[in-house]
C-alpha positions in Angstrom: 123.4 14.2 -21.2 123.1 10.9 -22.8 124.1 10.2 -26.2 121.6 8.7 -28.6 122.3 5.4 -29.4 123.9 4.2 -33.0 121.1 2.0 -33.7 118.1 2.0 -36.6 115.7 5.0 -35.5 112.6 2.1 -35.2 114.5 1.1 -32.5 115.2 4.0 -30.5 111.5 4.8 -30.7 110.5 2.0 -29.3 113.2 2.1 -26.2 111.3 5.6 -25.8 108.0 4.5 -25.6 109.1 1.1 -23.4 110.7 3.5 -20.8 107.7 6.3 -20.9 105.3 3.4 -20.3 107.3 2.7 -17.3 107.6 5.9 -16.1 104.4 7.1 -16.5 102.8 4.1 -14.7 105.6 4.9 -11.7 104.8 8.6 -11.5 101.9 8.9 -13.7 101.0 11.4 -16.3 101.8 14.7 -14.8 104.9 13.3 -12.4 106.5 12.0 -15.3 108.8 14.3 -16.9 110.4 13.9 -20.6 113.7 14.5 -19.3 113.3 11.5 -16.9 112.4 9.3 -19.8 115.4 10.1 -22.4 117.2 9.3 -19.2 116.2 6.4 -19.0 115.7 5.4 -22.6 119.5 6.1 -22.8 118.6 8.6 -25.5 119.4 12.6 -25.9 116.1 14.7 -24.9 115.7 16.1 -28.1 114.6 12.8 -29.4 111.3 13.0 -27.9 110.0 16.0 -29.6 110.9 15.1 -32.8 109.3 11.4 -32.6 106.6 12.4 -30.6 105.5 15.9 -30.9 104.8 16.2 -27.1 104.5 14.4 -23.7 100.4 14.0 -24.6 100.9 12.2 -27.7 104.0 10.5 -25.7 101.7 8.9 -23.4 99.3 7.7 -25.9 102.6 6.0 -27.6 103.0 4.2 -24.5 99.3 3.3 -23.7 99.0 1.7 -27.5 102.2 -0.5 -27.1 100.6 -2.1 -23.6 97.2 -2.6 -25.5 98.9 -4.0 -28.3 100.6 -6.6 -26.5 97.6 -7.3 -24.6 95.2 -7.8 -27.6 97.7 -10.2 -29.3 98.5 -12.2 -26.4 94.3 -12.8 -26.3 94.0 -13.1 -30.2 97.1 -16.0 -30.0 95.1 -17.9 -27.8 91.5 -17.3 -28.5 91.9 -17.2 -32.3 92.8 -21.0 -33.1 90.1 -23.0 -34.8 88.1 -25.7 -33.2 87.7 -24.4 -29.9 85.1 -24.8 -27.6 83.5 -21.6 -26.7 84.5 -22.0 -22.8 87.5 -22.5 -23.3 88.0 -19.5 -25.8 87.1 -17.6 -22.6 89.1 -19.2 -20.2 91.9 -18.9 -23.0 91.2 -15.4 -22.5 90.8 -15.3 -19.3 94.9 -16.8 -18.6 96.1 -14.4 -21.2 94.8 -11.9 -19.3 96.4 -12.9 -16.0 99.6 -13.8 -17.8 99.9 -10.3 -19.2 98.8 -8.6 -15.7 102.3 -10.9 -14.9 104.5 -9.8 -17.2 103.6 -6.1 -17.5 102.7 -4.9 -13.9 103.0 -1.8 -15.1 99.4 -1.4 -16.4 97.5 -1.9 -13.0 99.4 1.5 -12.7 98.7 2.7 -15.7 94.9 1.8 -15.8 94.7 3.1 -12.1 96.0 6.2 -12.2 94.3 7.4 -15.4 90.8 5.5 -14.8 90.3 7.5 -11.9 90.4 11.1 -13.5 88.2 12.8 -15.5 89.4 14.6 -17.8 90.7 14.1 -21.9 93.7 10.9 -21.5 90.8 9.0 -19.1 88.5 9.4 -22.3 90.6 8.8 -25.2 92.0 5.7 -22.9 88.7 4.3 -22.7 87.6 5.4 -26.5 90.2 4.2 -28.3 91.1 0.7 -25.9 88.9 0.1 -22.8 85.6 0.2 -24.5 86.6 -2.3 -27.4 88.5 -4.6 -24.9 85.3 -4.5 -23.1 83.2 -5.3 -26.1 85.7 -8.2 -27.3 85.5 -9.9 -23.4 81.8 -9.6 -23.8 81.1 -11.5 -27.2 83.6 -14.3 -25.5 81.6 -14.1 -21.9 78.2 -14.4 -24.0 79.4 -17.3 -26.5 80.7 -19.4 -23.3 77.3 -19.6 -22.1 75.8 -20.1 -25.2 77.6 -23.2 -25.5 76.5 -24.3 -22.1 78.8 -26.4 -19.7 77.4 -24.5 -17.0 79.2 -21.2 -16.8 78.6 -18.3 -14.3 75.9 -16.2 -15.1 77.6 -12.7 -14.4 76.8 -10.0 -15.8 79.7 -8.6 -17.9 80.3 -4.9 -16.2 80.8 -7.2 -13.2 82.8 -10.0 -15.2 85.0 -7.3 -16.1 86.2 -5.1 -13.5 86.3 -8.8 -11.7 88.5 -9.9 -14.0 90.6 -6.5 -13.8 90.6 -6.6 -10.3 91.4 -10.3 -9.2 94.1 -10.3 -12.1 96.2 -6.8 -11.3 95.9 -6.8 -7.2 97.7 -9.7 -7.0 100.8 -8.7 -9.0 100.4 -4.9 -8.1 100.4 -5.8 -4.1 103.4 -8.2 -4.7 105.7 -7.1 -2.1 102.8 -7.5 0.6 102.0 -11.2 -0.5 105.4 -11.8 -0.3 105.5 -10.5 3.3 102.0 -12.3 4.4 102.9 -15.7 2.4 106.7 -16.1 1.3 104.7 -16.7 -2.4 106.2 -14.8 -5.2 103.9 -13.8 -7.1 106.2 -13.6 -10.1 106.9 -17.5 -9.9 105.7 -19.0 -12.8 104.4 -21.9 -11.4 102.4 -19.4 -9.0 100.7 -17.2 -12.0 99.9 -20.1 -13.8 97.9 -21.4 -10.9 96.5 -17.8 -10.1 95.3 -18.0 -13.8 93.4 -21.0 -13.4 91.6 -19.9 -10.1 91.0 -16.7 -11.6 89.5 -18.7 -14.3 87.5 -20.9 -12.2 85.9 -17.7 -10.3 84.9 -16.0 -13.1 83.7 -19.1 -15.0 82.9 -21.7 -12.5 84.6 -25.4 -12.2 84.6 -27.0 -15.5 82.0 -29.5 -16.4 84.3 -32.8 -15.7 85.5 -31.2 -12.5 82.0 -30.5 -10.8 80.2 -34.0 -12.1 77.5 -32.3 -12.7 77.3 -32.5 -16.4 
């Protein structure tokens, strides 16, 4: 069995719920077993109880630490003064995609629970999907308030677009690879998936089109 770590307990809690978010988004809810996830947090089993409680409230650990880092990667780029209010939706837009990047894991995670009825699916979208859902609509609604010729889409369509075009592309990685010899890992390559994701959802920016 693994030995907990000699480390400040914050810490060790957090290596929990990094490695259940992983786990869970691999082998979802009910494949994922505790025992698994000490394993791979490095930590004895008996850690998880006494943090946690159970594998329920477990999961919800791991859920809130991949909304968290989604909500301040938009707020660090949408929340700086003077901004037009296209561009605080395209902001948003790239953070988005960046995120999708750097934590493929939730396509998983958002797959395998959005697709179930049942109690996780609704305090998923309760307590996260309904107010990131809200939050992208004020942004879609102020970028075409402020004109420069935005898309008029409505927003249940803007945002399972935006969910969609941003995860399959990361989630299907190994394929692209296969069909194009693009990783899409590559920096370079997110940045510019970014941008057309951007530019679908949006439509070309006014000094790119001529046509205002």
């Amino acid at each position: 069995m693994p030995r907990a770590r000699s480390q400040p307990a914050g810490a060790t809690r957090d290596e929990i719920v990094v490695a259940a978010l992983g786990a869970f988004s691999e082998k979802g809810f009910e494949g994922a077993s505790t025992r698994a996830i000490a394993g791979r947090a490095g930590v004895n089993h008996g850690l998880i109880p006494y943090y946690f409680g159970s594998k329920e409230k477990l999961w919800q650990a791991a859920v809130n630490l991949a909304f968290e880092e989604l909500e301040a990667n938009i707020e660090a780029v949408t929340g700086e003064e003077g901004l037009g209010k296209r561009e605080r939706a395209a902001r948003m837009i790239r953070a988005y995609v960046r995120f999708i990047a750097r934590r493929p894991e939730f396509v998983h995670l958002m797959n395998e629970e959005g697709k179930r009825r049942g109690p996780r699916m609704r305090w998923l979208v309760d307590r996260h999907v309904k107010p990131l859902y809200h939050a992208v609509t004020r942004l879609l609604e102020g970028a075409r308030a402020g004109g420069g010729g935005v898309l008029d889409i409505e927003p249940i369509h803007f945002f399972y677009i935006l969910a969609g075009a941003s995860g399959l592309f990361f989630h299907q990685a190994e394929e692209c690879k296969r069909v194009t010899g693009v990783d899409p890992f590559s920096e370079d390559v997110v940045e510019a998936h970014a941008a057309a994701v951007e530019q679908l959802l949006l439509g070309p920016k006014p000094h790119e089109d001529g046509s205002t």
